[in-house]
C-alpha positions, 0 to 999 in steps of 0.5 A: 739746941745746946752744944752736945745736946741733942732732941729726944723723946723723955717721960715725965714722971708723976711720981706714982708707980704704974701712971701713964705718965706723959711723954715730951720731946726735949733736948738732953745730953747727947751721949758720950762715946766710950773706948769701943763704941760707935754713936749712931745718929737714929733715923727710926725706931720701933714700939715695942710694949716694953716702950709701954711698960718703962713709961708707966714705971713697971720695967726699969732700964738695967743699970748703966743704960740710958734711961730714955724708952727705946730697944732698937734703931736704925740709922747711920754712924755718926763717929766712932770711939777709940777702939773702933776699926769696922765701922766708919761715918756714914755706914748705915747700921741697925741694933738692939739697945737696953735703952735710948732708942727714942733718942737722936743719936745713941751709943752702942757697942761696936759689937751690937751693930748690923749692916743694913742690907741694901734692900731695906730702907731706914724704917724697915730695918727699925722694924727689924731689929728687935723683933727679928732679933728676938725670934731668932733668939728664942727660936732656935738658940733657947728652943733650939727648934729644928726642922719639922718640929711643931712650934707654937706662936702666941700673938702671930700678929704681933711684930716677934710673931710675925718674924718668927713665922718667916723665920721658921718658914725658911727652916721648915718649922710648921707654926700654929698661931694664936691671934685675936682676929680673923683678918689677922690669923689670915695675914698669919697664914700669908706670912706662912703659918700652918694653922691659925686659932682665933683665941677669943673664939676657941680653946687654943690648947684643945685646937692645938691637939686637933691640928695636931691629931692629939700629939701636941707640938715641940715648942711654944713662944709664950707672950701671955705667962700664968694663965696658959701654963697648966694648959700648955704642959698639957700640949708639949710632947715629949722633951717639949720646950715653953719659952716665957718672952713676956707675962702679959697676963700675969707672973703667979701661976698653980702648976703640977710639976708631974708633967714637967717630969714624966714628958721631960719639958724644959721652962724656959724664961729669955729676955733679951734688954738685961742681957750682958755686952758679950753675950749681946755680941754673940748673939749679934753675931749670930744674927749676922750669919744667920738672919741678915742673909735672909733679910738681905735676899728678901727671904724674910722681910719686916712687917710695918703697920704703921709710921709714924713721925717722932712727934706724934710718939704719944699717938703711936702708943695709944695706937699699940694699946688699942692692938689693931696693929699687924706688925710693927709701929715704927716712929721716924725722925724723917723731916724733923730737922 
């Protein structure tokens, strides 16, 4: 390896928009430190399906990221920039990132990062931290869902949905879940959702208003987009909050507004990669607080499907396309050097 260099996992572009384009571990610059922020040196890190998306060319990196695949990390501090007092070699960290996660080491505000409680070890806290982050965020900072309000979670088997069944559980917040298999609404239910409804089988949205005796519920985390619109200003209640955290199934959508009005609804769109350092601050703060006393106590724990070593990144991703998975995929540099 190069001095200053360091093994990363890199997309190698065809050039054409939307291509599956191959992935190849390689050696590129290892990032420099800026006054204020700490290098990490990554032990895991998590799939998540914006990894998916950048790597065919559809969700750029924002400006001033790095451009390598990866949201989140968990590993320990290698050294510290100017400006850094909290954090010391050698403490083990887990964070959120707009980009570099796939690499050895990355550069990260001194703000954005997480102690890892004791309890977990390097993969579990990768497992954690985006989508625990991510749940948090969208359930009681967007949403702002409070105790005994009715949330529904589209994708309950997914890594945000299983984080946000537990950490609604722990603020007694009824989940319904939406899911594409028996065996998964089962684990659903385990985690501690209150009902389950097995998309591909039944009409969620008339399942919702029967679970619900016709009263519909208060707030909705939608990974799905256009084509659950219409049906699900139909089964918010009054001042009911639809979160958008993805567009799986599209961005274009015909809607009358009348029932946005008269129900006073609140549309929401949260992503969580382009958002500024400060308010990445907050939030991490907020999630220190809030979240890692949870984590820490065993109260809510990450769910890891899979692991995977960082070579054999491409089988992981042809693992989270084929959607088999409950919870998270995690890739770890364990044994590579």
């Amino acid at each position: 390896m190069k001095p200053n260099s360091m093994p990363a996992i890199v997309v190698k572009e065809s050039g054409s928009k939307g291509e599956w384009n191959v992935l190849s571990l390689e050696d590129v610059p290892q990032p420099s430190l800026k006054p204020n922020e700490v290098l990490v040196q990554v032990e895991a890190c998590s799939v998540n399906r914006a990894d998916l998306l950048q790597r065919r060319g559809l969700y750029p990196p924002p400006p001033g990221a790095s451009s390598l695949l990866g949201l989140d990390f968990a590993g320990f501090v290698a050294s510290c920039g100017p400006g850094v007092d909290r954090w010391h070699a050698g403490n083990r960290v887990l964070g959120i990132t707009a980009g570099g996660g796939y690499g050895r080491y990355v550069a990260v505000p001194r703000d954005h990062l997480i102690a890892i409680p004791e309890n977990l070890s390097f993969v579990e806290a990768a497992a954690a931290a985006e989508v625990f982050f991510t749940a948090f965020l969208n359930i009681f900072l967007e949403a702002a869902v409070q105790s005994g309000e009715r949330l529904l979670v589209h994708g309950g088997g997914s890594g945000v949905g299983s984080a946000a069944i537990q950490l609604a559980r722990t603020a007694d917040i009824p989940v319904i879940i939406t899911a594409g298999s028996e065996d998964k609404i089962a684990c659903c239910k385990r985690l501690g959702a209150s009902h389950g409804i097995n998309y591909k089988l039944e009409d969620f949205a008339g399942r919702v208003l029967e679970i619900t005796n016709g009263e519909g519920v208060d707030a909705i985390l939608d990974i799905v987009g256009a084509p659950y619109l219409s049906r699900h200003l139909d089964i918010l209640k009054t001042r009911g909050r639809l979160v958008f955290i993805g567009l799986m199934g599209g961005n274009k959508a015909d809607m009358s507004l009348a029932a946005v009005l008269t129900k006073r609804l609140r549309i929401i769109g949260s992503v969580l990669r382009s958002r500024t350092d400060a308010e990445k601050a907050s939030l991490t703060r907020s999630f220190n607080e809030r979240v890692r006393p949870l984590l820490e106590s065993g109260k809510v724990r990450p769910v890891v499907d899979r692991i995977y070593p960082i070579r054999n990144v491409e089988e992981a991703h042809q693992y989270m396309l084929a959607d088999r998975h409950f919870g998270k995929i995690v890739l770890t540099w364990q044994g590579f050097d």
